[in-house]
N, C-alpha and C positions, 0 to 999 in steps of 0.2 A: 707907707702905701699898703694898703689892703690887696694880696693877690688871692686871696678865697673868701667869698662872702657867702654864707648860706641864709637866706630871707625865708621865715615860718614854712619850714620843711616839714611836708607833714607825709607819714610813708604808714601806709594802714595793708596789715595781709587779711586771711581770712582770720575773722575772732580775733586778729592778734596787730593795736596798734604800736609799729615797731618807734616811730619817731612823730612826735606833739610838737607841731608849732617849733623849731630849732632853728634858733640864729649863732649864730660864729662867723666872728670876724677871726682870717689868718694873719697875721702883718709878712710881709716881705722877708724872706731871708731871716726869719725866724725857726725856731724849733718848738712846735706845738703837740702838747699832750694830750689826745683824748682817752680818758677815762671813762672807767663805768663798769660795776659788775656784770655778769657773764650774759647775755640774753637782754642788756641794757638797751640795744643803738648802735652802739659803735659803727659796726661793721657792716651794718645796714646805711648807715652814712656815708663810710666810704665806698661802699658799693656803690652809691648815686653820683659823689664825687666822680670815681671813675666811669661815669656812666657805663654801670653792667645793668642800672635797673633806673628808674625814672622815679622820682618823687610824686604822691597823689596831685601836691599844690607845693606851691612854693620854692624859690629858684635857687640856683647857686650859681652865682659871678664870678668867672673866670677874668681877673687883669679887670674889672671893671666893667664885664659883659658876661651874659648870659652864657653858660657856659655850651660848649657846642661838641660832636662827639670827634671833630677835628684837633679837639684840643688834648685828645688822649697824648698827642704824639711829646705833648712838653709834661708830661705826667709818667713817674718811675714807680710802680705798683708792687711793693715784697709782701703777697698775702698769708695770713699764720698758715693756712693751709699750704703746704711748697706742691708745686705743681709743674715740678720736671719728668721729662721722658724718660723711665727708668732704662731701657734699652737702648738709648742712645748715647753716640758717644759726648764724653764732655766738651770736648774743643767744638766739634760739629752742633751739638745744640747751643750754646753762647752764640756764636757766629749766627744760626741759623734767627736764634731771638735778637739778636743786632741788627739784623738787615732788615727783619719786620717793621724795626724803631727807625726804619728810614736811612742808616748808615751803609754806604759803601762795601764792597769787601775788603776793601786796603784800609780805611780807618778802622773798620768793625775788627780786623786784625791785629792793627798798630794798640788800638786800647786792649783788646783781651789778653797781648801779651805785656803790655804794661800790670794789667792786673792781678794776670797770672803769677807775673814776677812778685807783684808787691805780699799776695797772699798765699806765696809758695807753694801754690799749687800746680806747674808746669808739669809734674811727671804723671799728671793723672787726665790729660789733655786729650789721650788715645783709649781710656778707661771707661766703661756704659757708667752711666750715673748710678745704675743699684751696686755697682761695688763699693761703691764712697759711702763712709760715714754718715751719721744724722749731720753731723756737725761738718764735714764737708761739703756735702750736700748744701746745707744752708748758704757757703762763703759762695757757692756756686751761683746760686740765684741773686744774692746779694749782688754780684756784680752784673749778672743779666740787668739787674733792674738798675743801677746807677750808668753803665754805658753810653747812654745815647746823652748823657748828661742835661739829663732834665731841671725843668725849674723848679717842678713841683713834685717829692718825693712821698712815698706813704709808706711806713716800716709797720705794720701789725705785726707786736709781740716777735720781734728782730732775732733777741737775746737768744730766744727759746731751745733750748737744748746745747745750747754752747757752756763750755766749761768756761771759768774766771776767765784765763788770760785770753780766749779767742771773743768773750765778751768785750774784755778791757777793749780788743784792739777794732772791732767793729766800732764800740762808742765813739773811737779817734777818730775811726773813720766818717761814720754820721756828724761828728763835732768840725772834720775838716771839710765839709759837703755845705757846709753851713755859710762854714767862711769864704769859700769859693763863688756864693749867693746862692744856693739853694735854699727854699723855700721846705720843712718837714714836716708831715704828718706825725705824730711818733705813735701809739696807741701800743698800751702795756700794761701788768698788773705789776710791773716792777716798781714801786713808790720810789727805792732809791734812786734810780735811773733819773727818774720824773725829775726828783732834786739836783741830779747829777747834769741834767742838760736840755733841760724844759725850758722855757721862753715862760710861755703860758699854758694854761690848761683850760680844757673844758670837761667837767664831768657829767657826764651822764647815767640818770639813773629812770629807770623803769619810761621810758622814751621821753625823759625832759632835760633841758639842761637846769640842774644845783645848782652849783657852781663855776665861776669861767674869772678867768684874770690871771694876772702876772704871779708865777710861782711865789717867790720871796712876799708880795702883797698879801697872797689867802694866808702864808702862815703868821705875817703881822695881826691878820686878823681874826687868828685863830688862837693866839696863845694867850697865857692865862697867866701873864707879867709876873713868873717864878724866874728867881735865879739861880745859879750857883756858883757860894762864895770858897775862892781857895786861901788859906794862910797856913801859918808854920806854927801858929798859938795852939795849946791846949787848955781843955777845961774851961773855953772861952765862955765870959758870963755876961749875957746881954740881958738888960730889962727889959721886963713885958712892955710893949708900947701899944698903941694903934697904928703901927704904922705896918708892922707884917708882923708873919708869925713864921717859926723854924721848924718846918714839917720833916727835916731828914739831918743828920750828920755821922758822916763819918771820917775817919781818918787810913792811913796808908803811904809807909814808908817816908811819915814823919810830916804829911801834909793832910790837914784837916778839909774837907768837906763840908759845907752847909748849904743846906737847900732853904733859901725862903721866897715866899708871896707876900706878896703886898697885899697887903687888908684896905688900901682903899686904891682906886685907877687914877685918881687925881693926882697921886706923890709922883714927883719926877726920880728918874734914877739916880740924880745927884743930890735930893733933900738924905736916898735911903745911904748911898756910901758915906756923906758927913754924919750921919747919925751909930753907923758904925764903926768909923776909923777910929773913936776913943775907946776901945774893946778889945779890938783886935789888928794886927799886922796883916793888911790886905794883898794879896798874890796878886790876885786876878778877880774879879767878877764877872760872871756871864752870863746875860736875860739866857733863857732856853726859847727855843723856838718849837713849837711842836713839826712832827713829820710829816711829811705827805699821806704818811700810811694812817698816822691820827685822824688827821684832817680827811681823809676818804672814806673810813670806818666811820667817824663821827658824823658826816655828813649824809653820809647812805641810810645810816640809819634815824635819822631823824626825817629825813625823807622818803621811809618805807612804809 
């Protein structure tokens, strides 16, 4: 099931067309990437998403209906910009932003000290928010925005300013949001991320959508059918064929390397490994797949 549809979104400011004709489908309870250099869309999307701003033409369907500004309240909004009350206290503004989200003050509690617990933040509960860290600060609104336990999540550029391990643990938490059924925006320049917990992506560049589909599928249909082969042989001597060519080898701690491509798309992977097992003692072989970060650079730019 499709829970965000966008139909030919067209969003024009002065002189400046932010979004062309954009369609995306979200699926349910998926994790979705949008992409796109700096000034691309993005964020002019989600702005319409979240209705802060209206599209010139063309709708976005919430659940299978036009979307309505009623429907903020199943939508959890983490903008890259953070936008807490530096002089207020921590525990008081979360509660204060929970009750907004429609929650109780006895649930709006029972979860904040749930969360608080989990991201060991509780001694900082009596603390204004400008004494806290960049990076606490963040975990701060991060949970502002999951709280009211929406369907529909938007993380813009999440990571940002977190060191590895509060990164790592945010991702588990986005990854366990997922499985709980939430539905995520993700929007990042982190390519690995994208790989690490993308459904799908759409990228956008200069207000169009490129490219959109299932991560592991764009990089199927981005790589350039290289492998590389492991053994324990030296001085391996393969003949010239037609069938690829060995563009790299090395060796390391008694295990040889070889990089080859295929000289034609029509050889299956198993014509290329019988044609090599008389040569050499095979480890391992492994198609490469190119990155997200290839596949985004290559893309932008052939589209710029």
């Amino acid at each position: 099931m499709i829970l965000v549809e966008a139909k030919n979104i067209v969003k024009q400011y002065v002189g400046h067309l932010a979004l062309d004709h954009v369609n995306i489908d979200i699926p349910e309870n998926s994790i979705y990437g949008l992409l796109g250099p700096n000034g691309a869309g993005k964020t002019t999307f989600i702005r319409i998403v979240n209705c802060i701003t209206m599209p010139d033409s063309g709708t976005i369907f919430f659940k299978g209906k036009p979307l309505q500004p009623a429907d903020i309240s199943a939508i959890g909004y983490l903008p890259e910009e953070r936008g807490l009350y530096k002089k207020m206290k921590v525990g008081e503004q979360v509660l204060y932003l929970a009750r907004l989200k429609g929650l109780s003050k006895n649930d709006a509690l029972k979860r904040i000290k749930y969360w608080f617990e989990k991201f060991e933040i509780q001694p900082w509960w009596d603390k204004n928010v400008e004494e806290l860290s960049k990076g606490m600060q963040q975990k701060v609104q991060f949970i502002a925005t999951v709280l009211h336990e929406p369907e529909l999540l938007i993380f813009d550029e999440p990571f940002s300013g977190f060191d590895p391990l509060n990164a790592d643990l945010l991702k588990q938490e986005i990854l366990d949001l997922r499985k709980k059924g939430a539905t995520i925006i993700f929007s990042t320049h982190n390519m690995l991320s994208v790989e690490e917990i993308c459904d799908h992506i759409s990228l956008i560049n200069k207000a169009k959508v490129v490219l959109q589909g299932n991560v592991n599928g764009i990089r199927e249909q981005y790589k350039q059918h290289a492998f590389t082969l492991k053994t324990k042989d030296k001085n391996i001597q393969i003949p010239d064929n037609n069938l690829f060519n060995i563009t790299e080898s090395t060796s390391n701690n008694g295990i040889s390397e070889i990089r080859i491509k295929k000289s034609r798309t029509d050889i299956s992977n198993n014509e290329l490994i019988q044609y090599i097992l008389p040569y050499c003692n095979i480890l391992g072989i492994e198609e490469e797949l190119p990155s997200m970060n290839e596949v985004f650079i290559k893309t932008v730019k052939e589209n710029s």
